[in-house]
ZAMARGU-4260 file (C-alpha; in steps of 0.2 Angstrom, whole numbers, plus 5000, padded with zeros to 4 digits):
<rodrens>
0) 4808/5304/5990 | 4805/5320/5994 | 4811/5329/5980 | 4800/5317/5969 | 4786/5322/5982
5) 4787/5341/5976 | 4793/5337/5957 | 4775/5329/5957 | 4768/5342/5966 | 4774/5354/5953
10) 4769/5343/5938 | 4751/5343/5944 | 4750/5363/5945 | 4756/5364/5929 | 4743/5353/5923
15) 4731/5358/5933 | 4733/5378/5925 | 4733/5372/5908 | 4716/5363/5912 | 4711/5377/5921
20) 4712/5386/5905 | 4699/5376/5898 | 4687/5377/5911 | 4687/5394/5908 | 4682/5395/5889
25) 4670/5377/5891 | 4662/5381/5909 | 4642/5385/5908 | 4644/5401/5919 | 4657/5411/5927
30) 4653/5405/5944 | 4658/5388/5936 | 4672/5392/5927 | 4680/5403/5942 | 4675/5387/5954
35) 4685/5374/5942 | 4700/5387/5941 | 4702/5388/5959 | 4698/5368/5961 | 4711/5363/5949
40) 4727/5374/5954 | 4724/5372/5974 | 4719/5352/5974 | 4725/5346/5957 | 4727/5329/5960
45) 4708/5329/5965 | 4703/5340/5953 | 4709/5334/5937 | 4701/5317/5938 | 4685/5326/5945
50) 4685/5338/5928 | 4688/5322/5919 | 4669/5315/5926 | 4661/5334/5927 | 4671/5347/5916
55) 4668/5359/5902 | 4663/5354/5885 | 4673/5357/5869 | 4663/5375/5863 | 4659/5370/5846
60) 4660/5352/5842 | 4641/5353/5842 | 4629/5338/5834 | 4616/5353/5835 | 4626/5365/5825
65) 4613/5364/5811 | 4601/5373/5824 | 4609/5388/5824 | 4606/5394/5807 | 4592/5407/5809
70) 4572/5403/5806 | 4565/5412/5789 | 4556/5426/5795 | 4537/5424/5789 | 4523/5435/5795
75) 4517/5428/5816 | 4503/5416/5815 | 4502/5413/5832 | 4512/5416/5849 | 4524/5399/5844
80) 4529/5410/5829 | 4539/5420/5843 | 4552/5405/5846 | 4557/5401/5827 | 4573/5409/5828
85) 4576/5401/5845 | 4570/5385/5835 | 4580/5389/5819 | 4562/5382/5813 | 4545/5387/5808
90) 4530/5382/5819 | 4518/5371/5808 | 4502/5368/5804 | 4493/5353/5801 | 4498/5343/5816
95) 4489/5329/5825 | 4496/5327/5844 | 4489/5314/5857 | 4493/5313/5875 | 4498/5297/5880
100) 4496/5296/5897 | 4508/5284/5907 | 4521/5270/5901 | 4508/5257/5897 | 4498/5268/5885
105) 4515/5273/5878 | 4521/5259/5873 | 4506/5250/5865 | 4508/5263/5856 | 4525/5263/5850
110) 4525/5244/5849 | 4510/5245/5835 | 4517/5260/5827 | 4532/5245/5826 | 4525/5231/5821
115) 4516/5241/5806 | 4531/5250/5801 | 4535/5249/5782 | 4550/5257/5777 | 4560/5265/5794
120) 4561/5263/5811 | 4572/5276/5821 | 4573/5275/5839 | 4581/5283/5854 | 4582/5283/5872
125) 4592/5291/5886 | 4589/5272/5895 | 4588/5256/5886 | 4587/5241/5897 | 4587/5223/5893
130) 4570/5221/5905 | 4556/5213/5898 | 4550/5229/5893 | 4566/5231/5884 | 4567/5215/5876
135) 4550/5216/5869 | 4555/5231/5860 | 4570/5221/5853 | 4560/5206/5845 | 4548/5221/5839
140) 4564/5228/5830 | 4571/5210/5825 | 4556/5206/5815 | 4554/5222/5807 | 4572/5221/5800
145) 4569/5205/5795 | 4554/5212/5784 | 4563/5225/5777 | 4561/5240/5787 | 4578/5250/5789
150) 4581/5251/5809 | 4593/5264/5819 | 4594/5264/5836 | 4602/5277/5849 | 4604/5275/5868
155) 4615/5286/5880 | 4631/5278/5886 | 4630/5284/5902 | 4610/5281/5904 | 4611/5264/5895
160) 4627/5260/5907 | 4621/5243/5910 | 4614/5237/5893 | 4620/5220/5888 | 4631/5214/5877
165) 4621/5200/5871 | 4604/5213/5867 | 4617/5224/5855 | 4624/5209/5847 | 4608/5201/5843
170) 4601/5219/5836 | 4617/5218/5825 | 4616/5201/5820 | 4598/5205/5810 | 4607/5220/5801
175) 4602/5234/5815 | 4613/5248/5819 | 4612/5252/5837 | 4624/5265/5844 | 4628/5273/5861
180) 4632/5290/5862 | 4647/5297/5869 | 4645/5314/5872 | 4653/5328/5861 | 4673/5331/5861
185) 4679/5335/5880 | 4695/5341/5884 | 4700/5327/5893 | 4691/5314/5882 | 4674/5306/5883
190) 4673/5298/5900 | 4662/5312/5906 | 4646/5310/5913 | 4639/5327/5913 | 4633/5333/5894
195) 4624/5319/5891 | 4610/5315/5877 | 4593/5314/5886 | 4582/5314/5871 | 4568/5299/5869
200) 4562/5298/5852 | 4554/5285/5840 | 4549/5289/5822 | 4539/5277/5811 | 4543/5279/5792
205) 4542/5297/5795 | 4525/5299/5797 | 4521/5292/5814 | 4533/5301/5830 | 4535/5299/5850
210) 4543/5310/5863 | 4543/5314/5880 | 4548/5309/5896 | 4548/5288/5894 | 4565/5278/5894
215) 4561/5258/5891 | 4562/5250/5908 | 4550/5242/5916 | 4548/5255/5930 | 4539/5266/5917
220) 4525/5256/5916 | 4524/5249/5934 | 4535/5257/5945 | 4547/5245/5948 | 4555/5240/5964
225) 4556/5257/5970 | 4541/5266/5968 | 4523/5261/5971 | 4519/5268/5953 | 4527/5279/5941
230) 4517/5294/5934 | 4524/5300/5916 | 4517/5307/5898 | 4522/5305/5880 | 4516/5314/5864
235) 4512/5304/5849 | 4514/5314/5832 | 4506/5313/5816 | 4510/5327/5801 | 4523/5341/5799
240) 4532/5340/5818 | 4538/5324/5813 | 4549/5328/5800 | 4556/5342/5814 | 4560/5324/5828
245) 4567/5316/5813 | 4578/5329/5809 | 4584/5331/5827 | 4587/5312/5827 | 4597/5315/5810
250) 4610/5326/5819 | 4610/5314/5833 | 4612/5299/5822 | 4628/5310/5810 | 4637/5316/5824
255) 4640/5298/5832 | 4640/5287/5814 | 4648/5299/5801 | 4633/5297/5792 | 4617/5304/5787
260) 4601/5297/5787 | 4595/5291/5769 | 4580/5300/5762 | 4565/5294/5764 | 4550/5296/5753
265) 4534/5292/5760 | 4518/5302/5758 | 4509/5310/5770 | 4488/5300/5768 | 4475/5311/5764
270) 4462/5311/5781 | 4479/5311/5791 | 4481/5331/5792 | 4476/5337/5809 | 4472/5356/5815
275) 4485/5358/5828 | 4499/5370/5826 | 4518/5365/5834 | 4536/5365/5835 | 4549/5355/5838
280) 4560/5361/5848 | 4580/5350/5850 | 4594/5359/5861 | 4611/5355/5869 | 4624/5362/5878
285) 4636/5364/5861 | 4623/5378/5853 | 4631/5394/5851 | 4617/5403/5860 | 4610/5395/5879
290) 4594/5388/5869 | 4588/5378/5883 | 4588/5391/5895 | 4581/5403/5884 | 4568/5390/5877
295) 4565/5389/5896 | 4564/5409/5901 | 4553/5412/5885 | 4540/5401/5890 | 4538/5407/5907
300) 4538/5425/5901 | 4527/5419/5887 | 4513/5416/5902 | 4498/5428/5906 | 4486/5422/5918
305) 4494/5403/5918 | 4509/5392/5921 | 4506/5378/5928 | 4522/5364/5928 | 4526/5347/5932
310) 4544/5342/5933 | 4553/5326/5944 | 4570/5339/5946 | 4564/5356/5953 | 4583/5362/5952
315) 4581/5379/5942 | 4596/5389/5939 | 4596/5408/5942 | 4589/5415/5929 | 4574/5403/5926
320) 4571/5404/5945 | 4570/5422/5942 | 4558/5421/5927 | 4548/5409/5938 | 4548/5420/5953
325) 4541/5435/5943 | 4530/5427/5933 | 4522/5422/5949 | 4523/5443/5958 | 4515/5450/5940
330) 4498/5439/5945 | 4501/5422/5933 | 4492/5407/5943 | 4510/5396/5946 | 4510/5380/5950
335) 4523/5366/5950 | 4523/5347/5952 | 4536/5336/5959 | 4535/5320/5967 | 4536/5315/5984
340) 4547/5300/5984 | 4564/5303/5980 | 4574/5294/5966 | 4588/5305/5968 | 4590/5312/5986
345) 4602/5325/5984 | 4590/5332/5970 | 4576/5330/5981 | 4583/5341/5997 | 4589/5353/5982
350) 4571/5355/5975 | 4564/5359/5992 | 4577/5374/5995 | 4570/5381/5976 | 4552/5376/5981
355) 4556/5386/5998 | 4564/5402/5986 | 4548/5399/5973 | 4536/5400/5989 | 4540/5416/5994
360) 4537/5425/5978 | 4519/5416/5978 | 4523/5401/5969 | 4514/5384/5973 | 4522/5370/5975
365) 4514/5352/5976 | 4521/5337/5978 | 4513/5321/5970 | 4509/5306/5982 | 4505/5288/5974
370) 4522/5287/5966 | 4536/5294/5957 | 4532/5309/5945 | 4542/5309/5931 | 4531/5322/5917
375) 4540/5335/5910 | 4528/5348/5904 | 4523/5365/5904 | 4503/5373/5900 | 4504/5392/5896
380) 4485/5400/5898 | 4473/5391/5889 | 4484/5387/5871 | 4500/5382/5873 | 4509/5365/5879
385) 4525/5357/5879 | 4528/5339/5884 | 4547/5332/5882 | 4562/5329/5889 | 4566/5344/5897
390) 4564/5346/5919 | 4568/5363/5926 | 4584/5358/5932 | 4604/5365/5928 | 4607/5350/5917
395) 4593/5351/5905 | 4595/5367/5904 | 4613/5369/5904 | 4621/5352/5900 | 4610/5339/5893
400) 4605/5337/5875 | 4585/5338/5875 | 4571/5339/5865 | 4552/5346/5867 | 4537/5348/5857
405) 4529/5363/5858 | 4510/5364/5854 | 4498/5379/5852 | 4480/5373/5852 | 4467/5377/5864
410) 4458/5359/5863 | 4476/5351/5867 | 4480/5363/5881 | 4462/5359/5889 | 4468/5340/5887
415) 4483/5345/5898 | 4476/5354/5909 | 4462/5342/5914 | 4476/5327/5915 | 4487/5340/5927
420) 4470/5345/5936 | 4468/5325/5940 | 4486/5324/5945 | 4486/5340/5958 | 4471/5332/5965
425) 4484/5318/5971 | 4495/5329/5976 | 4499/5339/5993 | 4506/5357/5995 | 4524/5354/5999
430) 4529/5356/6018 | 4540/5372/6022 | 4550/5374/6029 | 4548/5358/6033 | 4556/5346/6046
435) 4573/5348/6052 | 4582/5338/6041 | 4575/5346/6024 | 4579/5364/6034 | 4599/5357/6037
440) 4602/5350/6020 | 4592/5357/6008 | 4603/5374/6009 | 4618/5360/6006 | 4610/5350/5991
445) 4607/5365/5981 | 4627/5366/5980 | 4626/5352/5970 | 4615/5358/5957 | 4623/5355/5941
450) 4627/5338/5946 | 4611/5331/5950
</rodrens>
């Protein structure tokens, strides 16, 4: 027994250093990777199974390859033209974007885009559930396959965890191809559950697009059982930036079937040409280059007078608490939202140890009152917006795939900056260092950063 007792022992190192080997070239930083090394070759058997749920990411497996090709280089327009390489797109003019402020508005406005649908419907979501909010949107999708209208669905694996059988089957029965994604190639296969697709995206006959911070459940329009409210925003998109969603959609929709979407050849009506000027802006953690956490640090930096945020994670990683931090010491007006009640608790200590860091450098931090906040968005001085997928946390900018619209229009940011206005009005600046408990475990909670 005992010599079986140190053959194991001896199997498990050995494991445990090739492993070790890919946590070096797949962690997101050094401190990560020397963490995992250490991790797997002292406590292997508790390590390899804890890599298999957490570990590195195969380096360039990417579904967003295609976005590291580099923009065209065209004379600046405008302060959006300064992302295009980071885009590997050009901003756009000619774009019509509406706030849709909370999950009621949302998804009326999905669900008519829907019904009048003529030619394609593509739809994903980090969160599908088989709630009534959830099942209206599969009868909506049932009858506009039975009409005609080519239907592809998406959903996360991990986030749409507890999805029925009996909703996927009776998608696929009317001809609807619904798929979860896995997550990209992992050393020790596709059990993970960092790395995971966080994008929320519907496009209409690629005309008609949607993004932002909105899974379908029922507590996105009311709350739920857990909250007394739930306080988000979505985009709705009319001109060039839709093509941009779609696209990101497309490499989605490759990387898990095989296949490309067909082409579709619809044309754009005359009056529907707007005056706003945007980019669509998709990023994972398989791009060559840290696009989320440059996309992240280049906004901040982007901001003269203004920045003001509102995020549900307030979990930055160094560098964007950083930019955030010296954004607010060269005089920009910083101000971040996060709610009060926690959905997460662990994330909710670690975001009052950053609010806490964020404080001293003059940042102000407010936390929302009548519910849960769940917004992700960003206002840069008077002209520049984004409204996605994306909270200042590790894993969105690290290790989720993600997705943002970024629009430059001084009538859209004054839109946002009004609806943000009405939300700091319900909100309080947050309490520091606060009561005991938040001073014992936020220092604790922030350890776990990259897995919240």
């Amino acid at each position: 027994m005992i010599g079986l007792g140190i053959g194991l022992q001896i199997a498990l190192t050995v494991v445990g250093l090739f492993v070790a080997r890919a946590a070096i070239t797949t962690a997101r930083t050094p401190q990560g990777a020397a963490a995992w090394v250490v991790f797997l070759i002292s406590f292997p058997l508790l390590a390899l199974p804890a890599f298999a749920l957490f570990g590195g990411v195969s380096r360039l497996t990417s579904r967003t390859d295609g976005y590291n090709v580099q923009a065209p280089a065209k004379p600046a327009q405008g302060r959006l033209d300064s992302f295009a390489s980071l885009a590997a797109n050009a901003p756009t003019d000619g774009n019509t974007v509406t706030l849709l402020v909370d999950g009621q508005a949302t998804f009326d406005a999905i669900f008519a885009a829907i019904d009048a649908a003529e030619h394609e419907i593509l739809v994903q979501f980090y969160i599908i559930r088989s709630d009534a909010v959830g099942r209206d949107l599969k009868e909506r999708l049932i009858q506009a396959a039975r009409r005609g209208v080519e239907v592809c669905v998406l959903c996360d694996k991990i986030g749409s965890l507890f999805l029925d059988v009996s909703y996927v089957r009776a998608l696929k029965a009317e001809g609807i191809e619904i798929r979860g994604i896995p997550g990209p190639h992992r050393a020790l296969g596709r059990i993970g559950v960092n790395f995971r697709n966080h994008r929320k995206a519907v496009v209409v006959d690629g005309l008609l697009g949607f993004t932002g911070g909105i899974n379908v459940g029922q507590e996105y329009i009311d709350g739920g059982k857990r909250f007394e409210s739930w306080r988000d925003t979505n985009l709705s998109i009319k001109g060039p930036m839709v093509k941009q969603l779609r696209d990101v959609f497309a490499f989605d929709w490759e990387a898990v079937t095989g296949k490309g979407l067909p082409s579709l050849q619809t044309k754009t009506p005359s009056d529907a040409r707007g005056s706003q000027r945007g980019l669509m802006v998709g990023f994972g953690p398989t791009d060559r280059l840290e696009r989320g956490s440059l996309l992240l640090c280049g906004l901040v930096n982007l901001a003269r007078y203004r920045l003001w945020l509102a995020t549900p994670y307030l979990v930055p990683h160094t560098d964007l608490l950083t930019a955030l931090q010296l954004a607010s010491m060269r005089g920009v007006d910083v101000r971040i939202l996060i709610p009060e009640p926690a959905d997460n608790i662990i994330a909710w200590y670690a975001s009052r140890h950053a609010a806490r860091s964020l404080s001293a450098a003059g940042v102000k931090v407010f936390v929302y009152q009548p519910g849960f906040m769940h917004s992700k968005i960003m206002l840069i001085d008077d002209d520049i917006a984004s409204v996605g997928t994306v909270n200042l946390d590790i894993r969105s900018a690290l290790l989720n795939f993600e997705e943002t619209a970024l629009i430059e229009d001084q009538a859209f940011a004054a839109d946002v900056a009004t609806m943000l206005e009405q939300d700091f009005s319900k909100s309080l600046p947050v309490a520091l260092p606060g009561p005991w408990h938040v001073r014992a475990l936020a220092p604790v909670a922030r350890l776990f950063g990259p897995l919240l």
